[in-house]
Wavefront OBJ file of the C-alpha trace (Angstrom):
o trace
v 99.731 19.598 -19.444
v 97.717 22.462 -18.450
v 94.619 22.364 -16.495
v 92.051 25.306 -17.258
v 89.107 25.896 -14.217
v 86.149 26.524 -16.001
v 84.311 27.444 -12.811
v 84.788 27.891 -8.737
v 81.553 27.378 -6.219
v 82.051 27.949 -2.518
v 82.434 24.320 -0.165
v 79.183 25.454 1.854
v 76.489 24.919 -0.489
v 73.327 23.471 1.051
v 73.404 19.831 1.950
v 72.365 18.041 -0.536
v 73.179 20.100 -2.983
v 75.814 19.729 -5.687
v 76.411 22.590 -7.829
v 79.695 21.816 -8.703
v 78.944 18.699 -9.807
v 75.710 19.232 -11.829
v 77.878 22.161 -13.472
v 80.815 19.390 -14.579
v 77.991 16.774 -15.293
v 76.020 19.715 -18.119
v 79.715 20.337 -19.169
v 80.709 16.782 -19.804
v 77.008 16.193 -21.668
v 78.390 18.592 -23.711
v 81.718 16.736 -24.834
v 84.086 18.641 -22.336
v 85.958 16.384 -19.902
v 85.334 18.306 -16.979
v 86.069 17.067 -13.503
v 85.704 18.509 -9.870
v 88.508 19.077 -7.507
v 88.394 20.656 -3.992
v 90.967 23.526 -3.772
v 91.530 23.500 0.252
v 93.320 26.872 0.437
v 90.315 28.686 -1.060
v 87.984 26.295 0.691
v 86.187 25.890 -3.115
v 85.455 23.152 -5.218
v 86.791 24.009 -8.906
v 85.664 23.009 -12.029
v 88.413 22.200 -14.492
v 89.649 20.368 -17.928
v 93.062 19.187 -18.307
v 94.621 20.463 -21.276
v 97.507 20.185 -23.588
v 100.385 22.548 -23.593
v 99.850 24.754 -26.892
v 103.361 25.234 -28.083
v 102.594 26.303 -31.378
v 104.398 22.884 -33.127
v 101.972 20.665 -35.258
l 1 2 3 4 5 6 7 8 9 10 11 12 13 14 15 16 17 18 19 20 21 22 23 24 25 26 27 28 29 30 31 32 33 34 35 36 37 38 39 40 41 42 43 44 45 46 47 48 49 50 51 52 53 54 55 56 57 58
């Protein structure tokens, strides 16, 4: 599996805000199963979709 981040917003947004998650919740109204993750090295919450491998078989 291969996960793809769509999109990266900084830990220290305002409180009460959520960009991150509004950003997964548009893409998910959308049909893509995105989900947030914190990335603690980069202090960052990341946007991603977990993907299949492409390996070129059918």
């Amino acid at each position: 599996m291969r996960t793809k981040v769509l999109e990266r917003f900084p830990a220290g947004a305002p409180r009460g805000s959520w960009p991150a998650e509004e950003f997964a919740a548009a893409r998910r109204a959308e049909g893509e199963p995105a989900t947030v993750v914190m990335d603690l090295k980069s202090d960052a919450f990341l946007v991603v979709v977990e993907g299949q491998e492409e390996d070129g078989r059918s």
